[in-house]
N, CA, C and O atoms as a GROMACS GRO file, in nm:
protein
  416
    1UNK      N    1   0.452  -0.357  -2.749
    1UNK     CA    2   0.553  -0.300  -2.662
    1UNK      C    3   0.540  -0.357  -2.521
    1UNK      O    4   0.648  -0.386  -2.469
    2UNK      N    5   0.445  -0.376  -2.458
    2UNK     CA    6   0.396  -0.399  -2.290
    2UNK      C    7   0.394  -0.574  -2.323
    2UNK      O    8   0.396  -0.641  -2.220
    3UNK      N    9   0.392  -0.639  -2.432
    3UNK     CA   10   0.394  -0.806  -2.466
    3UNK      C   11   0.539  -0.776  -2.416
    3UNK      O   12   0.557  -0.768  -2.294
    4UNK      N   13   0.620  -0.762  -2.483
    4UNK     CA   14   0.736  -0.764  -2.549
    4UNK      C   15   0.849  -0.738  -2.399
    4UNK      O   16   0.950  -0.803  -2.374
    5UNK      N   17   0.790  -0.622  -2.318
    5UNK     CA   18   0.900  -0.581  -2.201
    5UNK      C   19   0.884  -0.681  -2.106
    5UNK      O   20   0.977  -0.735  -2.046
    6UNK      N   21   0.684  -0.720  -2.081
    6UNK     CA   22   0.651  -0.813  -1.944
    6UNK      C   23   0.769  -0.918  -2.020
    6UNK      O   24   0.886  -0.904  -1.985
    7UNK      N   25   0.733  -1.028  -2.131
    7UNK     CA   26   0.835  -1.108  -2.164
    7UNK      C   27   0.998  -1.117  -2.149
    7UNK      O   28   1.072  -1.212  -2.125
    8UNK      N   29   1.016  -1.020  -2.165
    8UNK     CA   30   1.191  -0.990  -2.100
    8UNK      C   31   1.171  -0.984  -1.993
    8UNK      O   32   1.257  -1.053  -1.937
    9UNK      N   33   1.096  -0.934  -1.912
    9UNK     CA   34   1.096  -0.935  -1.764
    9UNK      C   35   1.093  -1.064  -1.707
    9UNK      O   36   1.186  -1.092  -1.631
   10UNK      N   37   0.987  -1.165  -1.733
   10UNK     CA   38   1.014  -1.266  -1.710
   10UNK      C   39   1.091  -1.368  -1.768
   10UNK      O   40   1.101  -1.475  -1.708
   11UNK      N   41   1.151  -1.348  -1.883
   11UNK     CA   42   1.272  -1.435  -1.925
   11UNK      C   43   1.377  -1.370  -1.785
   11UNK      O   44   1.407  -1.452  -1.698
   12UNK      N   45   1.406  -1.287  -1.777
   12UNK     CA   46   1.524  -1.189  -1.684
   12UNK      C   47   1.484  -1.292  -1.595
   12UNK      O   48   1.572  -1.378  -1.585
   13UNK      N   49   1.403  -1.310  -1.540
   13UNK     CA   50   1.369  -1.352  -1.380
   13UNK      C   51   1.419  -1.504  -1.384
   13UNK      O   52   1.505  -1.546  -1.307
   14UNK      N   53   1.338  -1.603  -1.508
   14UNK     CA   54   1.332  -1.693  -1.486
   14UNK      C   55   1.490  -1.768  -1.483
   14UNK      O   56   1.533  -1.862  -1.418
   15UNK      N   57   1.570  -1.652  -1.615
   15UNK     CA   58   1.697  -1.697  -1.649
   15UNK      C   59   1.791  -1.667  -1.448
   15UNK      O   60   1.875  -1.751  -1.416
   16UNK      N   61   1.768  -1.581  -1.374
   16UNK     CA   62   1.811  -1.526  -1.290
   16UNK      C   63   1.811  -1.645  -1.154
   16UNK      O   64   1.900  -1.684  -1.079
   17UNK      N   65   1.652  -1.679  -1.168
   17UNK     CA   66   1.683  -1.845  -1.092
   17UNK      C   67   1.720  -1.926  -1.130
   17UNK      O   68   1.798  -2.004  -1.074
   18UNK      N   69   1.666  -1.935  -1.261
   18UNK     CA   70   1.780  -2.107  -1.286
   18UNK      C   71   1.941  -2.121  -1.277
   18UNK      O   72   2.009  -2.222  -1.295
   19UNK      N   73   1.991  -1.959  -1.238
   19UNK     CA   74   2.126  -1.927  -1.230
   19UNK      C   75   2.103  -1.976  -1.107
   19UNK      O   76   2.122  -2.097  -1.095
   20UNK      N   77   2.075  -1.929  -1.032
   20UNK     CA   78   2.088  -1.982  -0.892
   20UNK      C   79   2.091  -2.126  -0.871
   20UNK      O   80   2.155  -2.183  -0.782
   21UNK      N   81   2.043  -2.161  -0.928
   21UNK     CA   82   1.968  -2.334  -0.893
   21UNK      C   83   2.082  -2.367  -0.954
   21UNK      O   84   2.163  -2.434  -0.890
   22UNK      N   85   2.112  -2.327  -1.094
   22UNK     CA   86   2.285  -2.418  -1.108
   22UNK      C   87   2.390  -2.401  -1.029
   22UNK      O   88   2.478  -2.486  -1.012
   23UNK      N   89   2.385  -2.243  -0.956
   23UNK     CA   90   2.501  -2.204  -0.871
   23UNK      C   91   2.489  -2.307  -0.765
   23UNK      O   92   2.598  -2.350  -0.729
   24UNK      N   93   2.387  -2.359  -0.704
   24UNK     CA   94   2.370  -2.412  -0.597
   24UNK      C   95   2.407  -2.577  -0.626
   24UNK      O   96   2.480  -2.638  -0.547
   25UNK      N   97   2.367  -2.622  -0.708
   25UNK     CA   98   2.407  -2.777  -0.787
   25UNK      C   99   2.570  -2.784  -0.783
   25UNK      O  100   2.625  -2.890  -0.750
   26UNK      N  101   2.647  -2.664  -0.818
   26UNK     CA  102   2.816  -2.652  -0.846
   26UNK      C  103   2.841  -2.728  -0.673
   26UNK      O  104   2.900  -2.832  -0.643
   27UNK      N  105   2.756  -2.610  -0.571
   27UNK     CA  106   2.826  -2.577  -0.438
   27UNK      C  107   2.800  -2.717  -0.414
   27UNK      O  108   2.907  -2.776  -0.416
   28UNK      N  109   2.667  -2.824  -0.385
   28UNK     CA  110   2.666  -2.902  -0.387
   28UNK      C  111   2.765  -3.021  -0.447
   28UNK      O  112   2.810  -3.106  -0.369
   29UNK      N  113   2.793  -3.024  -0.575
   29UNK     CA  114   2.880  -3.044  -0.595
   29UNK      C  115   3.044  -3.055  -0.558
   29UNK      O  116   3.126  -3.145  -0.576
   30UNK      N  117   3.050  -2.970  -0.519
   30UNK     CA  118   3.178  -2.936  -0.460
   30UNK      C  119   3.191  -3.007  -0.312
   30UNK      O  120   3.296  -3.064  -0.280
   31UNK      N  121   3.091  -3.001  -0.232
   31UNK     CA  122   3.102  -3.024  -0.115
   31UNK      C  123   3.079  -3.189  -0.063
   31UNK      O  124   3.062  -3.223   0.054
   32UNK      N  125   3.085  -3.294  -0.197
   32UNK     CA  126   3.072  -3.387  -0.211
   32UNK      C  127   3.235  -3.444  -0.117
   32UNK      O  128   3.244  -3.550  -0.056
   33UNK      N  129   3.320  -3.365  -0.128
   33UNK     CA  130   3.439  -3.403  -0.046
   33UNK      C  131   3.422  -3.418   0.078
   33UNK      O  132   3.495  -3.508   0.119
   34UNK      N  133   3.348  -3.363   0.170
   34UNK     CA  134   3.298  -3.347   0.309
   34UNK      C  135   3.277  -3.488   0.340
   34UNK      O  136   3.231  -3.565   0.256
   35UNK      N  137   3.307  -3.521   0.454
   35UNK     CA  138   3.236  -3.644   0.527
   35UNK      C  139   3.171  -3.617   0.643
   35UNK      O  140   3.186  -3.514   0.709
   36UNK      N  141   3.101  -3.705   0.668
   36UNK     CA  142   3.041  -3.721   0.784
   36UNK      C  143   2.910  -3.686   0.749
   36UNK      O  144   2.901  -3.610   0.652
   37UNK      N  145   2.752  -3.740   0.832
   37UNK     CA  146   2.630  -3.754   0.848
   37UNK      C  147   2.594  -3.644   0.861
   37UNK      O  148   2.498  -3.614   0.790
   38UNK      N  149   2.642  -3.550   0.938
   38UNK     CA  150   2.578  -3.380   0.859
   38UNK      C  151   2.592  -3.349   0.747
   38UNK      O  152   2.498  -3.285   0.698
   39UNK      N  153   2.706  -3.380   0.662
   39UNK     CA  154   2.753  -3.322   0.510
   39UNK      C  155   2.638  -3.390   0.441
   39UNK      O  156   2.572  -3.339   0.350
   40UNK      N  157   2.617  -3.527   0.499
   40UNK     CA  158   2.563  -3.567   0.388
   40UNK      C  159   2.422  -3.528   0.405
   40UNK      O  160   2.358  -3.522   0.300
   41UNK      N  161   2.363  -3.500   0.511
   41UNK     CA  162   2.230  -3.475   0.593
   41UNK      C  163   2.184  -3.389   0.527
   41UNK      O  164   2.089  -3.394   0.449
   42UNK      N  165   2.289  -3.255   0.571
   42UNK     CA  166   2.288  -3.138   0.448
   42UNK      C  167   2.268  -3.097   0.299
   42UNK      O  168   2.221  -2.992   0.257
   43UNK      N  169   2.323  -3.227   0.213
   43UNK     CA  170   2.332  -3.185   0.096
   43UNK      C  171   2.181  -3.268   0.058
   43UNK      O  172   2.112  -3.244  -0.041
   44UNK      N  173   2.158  -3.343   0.136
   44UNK     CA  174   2.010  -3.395   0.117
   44UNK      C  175   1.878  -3.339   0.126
   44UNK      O  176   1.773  -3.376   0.074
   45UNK      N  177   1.903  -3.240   0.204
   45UNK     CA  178   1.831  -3.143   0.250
   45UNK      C  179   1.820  -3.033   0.112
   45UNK      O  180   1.732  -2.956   0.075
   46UNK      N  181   1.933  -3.062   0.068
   46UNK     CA  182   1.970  -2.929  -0.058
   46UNK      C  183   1.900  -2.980  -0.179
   46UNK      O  184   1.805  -2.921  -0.230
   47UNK      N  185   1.951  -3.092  -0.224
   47UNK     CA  186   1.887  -3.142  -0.284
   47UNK      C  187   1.736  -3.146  -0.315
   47UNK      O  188   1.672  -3.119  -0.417
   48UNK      N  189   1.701  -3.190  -0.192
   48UNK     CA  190   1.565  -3.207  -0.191
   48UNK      C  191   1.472  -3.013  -0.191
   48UNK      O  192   1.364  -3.002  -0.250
   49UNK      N  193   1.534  -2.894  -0.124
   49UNK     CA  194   1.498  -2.781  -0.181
   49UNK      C  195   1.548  -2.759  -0.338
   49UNK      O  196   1.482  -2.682  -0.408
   50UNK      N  197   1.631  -2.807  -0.378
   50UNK     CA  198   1.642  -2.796  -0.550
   50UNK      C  199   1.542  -2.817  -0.595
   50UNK      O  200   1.481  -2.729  -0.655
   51UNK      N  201   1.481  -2.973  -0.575
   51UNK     CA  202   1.399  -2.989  -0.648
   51UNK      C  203   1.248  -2.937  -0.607
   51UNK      O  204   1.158  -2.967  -0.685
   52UNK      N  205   1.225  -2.885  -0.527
   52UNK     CA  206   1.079  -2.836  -0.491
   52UNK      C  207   1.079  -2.693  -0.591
   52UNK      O  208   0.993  -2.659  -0.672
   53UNK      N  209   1.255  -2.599  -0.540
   53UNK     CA  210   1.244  -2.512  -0.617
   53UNK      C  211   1.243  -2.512  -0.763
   53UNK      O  212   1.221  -2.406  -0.821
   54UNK      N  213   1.267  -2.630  -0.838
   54UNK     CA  214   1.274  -2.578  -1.012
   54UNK      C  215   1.130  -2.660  -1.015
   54UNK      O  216   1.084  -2.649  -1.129
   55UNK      N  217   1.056  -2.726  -0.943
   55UNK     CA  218   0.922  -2.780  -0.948
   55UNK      C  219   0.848  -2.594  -0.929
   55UNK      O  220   0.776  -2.537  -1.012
   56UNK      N  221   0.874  -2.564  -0.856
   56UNK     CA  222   0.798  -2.407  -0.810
   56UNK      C  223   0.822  -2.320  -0.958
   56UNK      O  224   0.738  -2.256  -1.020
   57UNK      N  225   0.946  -2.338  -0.985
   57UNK     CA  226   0.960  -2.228  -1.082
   57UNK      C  227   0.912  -2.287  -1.203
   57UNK      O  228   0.924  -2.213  -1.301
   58UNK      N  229   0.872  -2.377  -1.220
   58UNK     CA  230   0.801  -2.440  -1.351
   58UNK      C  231   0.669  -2.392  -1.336
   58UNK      O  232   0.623  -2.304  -1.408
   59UNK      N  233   0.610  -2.443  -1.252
   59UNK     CA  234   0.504  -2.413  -1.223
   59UNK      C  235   0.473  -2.222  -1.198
   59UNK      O  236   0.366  -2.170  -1.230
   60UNK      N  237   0.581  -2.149  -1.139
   60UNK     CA  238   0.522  -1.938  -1.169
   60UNK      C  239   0.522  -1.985  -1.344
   60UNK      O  240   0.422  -2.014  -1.410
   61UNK      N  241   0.654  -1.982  -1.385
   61UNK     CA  242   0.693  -2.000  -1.541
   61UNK      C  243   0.558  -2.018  -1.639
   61UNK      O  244   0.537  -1.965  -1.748
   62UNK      N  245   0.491  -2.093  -1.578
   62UNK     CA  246   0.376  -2.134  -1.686
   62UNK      C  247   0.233  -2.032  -1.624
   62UNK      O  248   0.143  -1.972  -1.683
   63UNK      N  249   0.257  -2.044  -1.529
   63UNK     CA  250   0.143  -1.955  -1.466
   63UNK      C  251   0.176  -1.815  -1.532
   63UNK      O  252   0.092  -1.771  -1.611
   64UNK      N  253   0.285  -1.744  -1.510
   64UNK     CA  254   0.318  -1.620  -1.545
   64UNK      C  255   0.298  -1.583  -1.727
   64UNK      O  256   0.233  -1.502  -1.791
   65UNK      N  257   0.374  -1.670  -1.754
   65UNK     CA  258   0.343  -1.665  -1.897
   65UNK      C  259   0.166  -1.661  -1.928
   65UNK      O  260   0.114  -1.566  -1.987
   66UNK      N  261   0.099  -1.767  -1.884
   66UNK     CA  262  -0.057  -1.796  -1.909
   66UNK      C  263  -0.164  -1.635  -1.869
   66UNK      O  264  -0.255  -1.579  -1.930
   67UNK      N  265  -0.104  -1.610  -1.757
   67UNK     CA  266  -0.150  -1.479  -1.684
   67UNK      C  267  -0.119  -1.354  -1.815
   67UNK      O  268  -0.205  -1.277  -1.857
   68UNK      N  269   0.023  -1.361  -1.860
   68UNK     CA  270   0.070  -1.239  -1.954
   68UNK      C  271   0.017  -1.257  -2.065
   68UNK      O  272  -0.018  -1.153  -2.120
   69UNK      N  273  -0.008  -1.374  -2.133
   69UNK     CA  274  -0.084  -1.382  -2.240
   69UNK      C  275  -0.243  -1.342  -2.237
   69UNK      O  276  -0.309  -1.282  -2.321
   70UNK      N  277  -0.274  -1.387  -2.132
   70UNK     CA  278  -0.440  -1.354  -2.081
   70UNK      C  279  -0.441  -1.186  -2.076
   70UNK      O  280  -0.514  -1.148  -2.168
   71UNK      N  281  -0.388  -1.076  -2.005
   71UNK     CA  282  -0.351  -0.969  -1.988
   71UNK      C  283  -0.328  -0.881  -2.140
   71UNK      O  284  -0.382  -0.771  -2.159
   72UNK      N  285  -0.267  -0.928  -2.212
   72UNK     CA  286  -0.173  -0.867  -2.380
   72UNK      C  287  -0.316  -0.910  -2.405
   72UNK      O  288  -0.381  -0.806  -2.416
   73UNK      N  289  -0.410  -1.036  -2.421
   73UNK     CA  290  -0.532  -1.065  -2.499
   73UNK      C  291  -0.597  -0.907  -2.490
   73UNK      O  292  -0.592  -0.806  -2.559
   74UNK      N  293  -0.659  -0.947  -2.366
   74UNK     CA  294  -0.776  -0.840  -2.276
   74UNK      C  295  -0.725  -0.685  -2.313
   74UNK      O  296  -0.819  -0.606  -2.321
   75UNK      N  297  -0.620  -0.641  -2.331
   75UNK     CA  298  -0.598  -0.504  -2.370
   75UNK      C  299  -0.620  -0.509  -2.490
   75UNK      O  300  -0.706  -0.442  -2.548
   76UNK      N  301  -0.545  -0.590  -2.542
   76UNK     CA  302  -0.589  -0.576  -2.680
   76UNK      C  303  -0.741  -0.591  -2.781
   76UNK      O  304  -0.762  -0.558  -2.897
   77UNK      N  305  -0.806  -0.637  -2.703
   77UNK     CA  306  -0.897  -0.681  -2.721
   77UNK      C  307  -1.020  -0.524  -2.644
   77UNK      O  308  -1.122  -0.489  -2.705
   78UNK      N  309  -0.990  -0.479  -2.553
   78UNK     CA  310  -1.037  -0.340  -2.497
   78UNK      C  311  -1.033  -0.259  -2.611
   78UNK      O  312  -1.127  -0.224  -2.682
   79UNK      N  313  -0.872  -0.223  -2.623
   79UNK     CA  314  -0.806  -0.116  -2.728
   79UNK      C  315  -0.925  -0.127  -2.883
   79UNK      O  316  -1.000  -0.038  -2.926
   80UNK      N  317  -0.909  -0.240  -2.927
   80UNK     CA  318  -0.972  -0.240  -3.037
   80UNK      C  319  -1.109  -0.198  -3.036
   80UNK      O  320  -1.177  -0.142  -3.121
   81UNK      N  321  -1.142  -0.248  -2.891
   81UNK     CA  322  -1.307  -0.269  -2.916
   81UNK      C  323  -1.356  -0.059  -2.870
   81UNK      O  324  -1.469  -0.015  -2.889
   82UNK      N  325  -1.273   0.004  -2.830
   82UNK     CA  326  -1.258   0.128  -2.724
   82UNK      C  327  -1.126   0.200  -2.786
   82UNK      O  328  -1.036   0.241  -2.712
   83UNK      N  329  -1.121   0.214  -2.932
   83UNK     CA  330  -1.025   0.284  -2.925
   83UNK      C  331  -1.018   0.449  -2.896
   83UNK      O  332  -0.914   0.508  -2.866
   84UNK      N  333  -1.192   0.530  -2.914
   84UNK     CA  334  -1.155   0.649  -2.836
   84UNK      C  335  -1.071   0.673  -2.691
   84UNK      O  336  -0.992   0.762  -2.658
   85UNK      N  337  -1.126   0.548  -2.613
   85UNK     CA  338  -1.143   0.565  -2.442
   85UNK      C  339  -1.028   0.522  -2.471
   85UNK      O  340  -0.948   0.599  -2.418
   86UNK      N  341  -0.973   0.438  -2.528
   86UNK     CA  342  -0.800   0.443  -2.510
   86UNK      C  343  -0.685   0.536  -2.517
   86UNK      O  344  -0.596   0.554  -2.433
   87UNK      N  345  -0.708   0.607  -2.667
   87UNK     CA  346  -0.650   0.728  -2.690
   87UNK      C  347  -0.647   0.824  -2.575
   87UNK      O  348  -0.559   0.907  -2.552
   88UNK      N  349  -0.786   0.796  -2.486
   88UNK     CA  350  -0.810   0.913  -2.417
   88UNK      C  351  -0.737   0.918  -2.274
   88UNK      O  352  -0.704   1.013  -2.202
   89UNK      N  353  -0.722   0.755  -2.260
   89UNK     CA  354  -0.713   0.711  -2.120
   89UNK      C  355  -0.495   0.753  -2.176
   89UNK      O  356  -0.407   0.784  -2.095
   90UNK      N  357  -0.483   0.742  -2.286
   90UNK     CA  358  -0.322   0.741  -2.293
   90UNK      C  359  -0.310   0.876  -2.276
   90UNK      O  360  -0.211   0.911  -2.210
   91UNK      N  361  -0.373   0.949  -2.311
   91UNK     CA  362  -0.329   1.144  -2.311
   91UNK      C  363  -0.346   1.182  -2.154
   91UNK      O  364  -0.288   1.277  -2.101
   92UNK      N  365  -0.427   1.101  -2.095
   92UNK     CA  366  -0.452   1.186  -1.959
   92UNK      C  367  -0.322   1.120  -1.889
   92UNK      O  368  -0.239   1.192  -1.833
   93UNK      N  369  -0.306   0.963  -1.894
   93UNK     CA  370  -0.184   0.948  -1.824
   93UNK      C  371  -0.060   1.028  -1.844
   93UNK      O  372   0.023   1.058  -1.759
   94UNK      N  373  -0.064   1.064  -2.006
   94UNK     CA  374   0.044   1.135  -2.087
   94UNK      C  375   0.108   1.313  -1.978
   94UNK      O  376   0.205   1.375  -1.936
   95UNK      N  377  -0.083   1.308  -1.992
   95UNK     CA  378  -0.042   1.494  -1.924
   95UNK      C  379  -0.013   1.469  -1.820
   95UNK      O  380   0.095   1.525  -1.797
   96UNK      N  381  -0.068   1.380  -1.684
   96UNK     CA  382  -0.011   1.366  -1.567
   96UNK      C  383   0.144   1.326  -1.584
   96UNK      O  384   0.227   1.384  -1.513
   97UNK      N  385   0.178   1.245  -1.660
   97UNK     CA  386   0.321   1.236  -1.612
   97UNK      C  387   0.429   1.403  -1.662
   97UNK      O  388   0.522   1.459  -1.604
   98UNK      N  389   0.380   1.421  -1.746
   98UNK     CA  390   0.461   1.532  -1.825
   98UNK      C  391   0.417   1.662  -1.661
   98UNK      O  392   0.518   1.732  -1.650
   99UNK      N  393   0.326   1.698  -1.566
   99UNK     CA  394   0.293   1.740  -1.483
   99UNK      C  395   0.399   1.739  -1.403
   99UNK      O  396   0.465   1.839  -1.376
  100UNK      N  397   0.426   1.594  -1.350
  100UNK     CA  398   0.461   1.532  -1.265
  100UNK      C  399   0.654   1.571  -1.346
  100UNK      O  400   0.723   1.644  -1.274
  101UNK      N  401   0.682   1.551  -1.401
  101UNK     CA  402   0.794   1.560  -1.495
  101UNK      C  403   0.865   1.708  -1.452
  101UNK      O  404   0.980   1.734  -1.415
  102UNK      N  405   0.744   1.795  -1.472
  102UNK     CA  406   0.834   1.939  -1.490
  102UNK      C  407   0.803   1.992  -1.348
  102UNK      O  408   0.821   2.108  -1.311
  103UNK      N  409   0.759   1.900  -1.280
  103UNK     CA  410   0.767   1.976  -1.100
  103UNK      C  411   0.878   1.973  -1.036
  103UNK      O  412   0.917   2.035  -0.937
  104UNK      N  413   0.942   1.866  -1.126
  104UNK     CA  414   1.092   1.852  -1.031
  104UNK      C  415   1.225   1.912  -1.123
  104UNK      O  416   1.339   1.911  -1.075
   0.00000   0.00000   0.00000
């Protein structure tokens, strides 16, 4: 379940910038009509943050993933080895929230 949501979470994210980064390629695009040594100054400038940014996001992308897999290991690997202290550690969070639940 906690593999499964972090993973959508970061598909969500990653899909959410690369939206951007294409939105920004269109505008670029578009603005190819412009003349003059700022337009072009500008879109060079853009360019050149494109590519640092999908270099950056490759690089969380693999980090994040490597980190979530390391994380899903280590619990799982707790859980099995501790499954009283797990059970136990889930009921106490359980009663605090259900606490926390009927105060409001």
């Amino acid at each position: 379940m906690a593999r499964t949501t972090a993973k959508t979470a970061q598909d969500v994210l990653m899909a959410d910038f690369q939206t951007l980064v294409r939105d920004t390629e269109k505008l670029l695009d578009h603005t190819k009509n412009l003349a003059g040594d700022q337009a072009d100054e500008l879109r060079a400038q853009i360019q050149e943050s494109l590519l640092r940014a999908r270099e950056t996001l490759q690089l969380t992308e693999d980090s994040l993933r490597e980190r979530g897999r390391e994380a899903v290991t280590a619990t799982e690997e707790y859980v099995q080895s501790n499954p009283w202290q797990s059970i136990g550690i889930a009921a106490g969070i359980g009663f605090v929230i259900g606490l926390l639940a009927t105060r409001r």
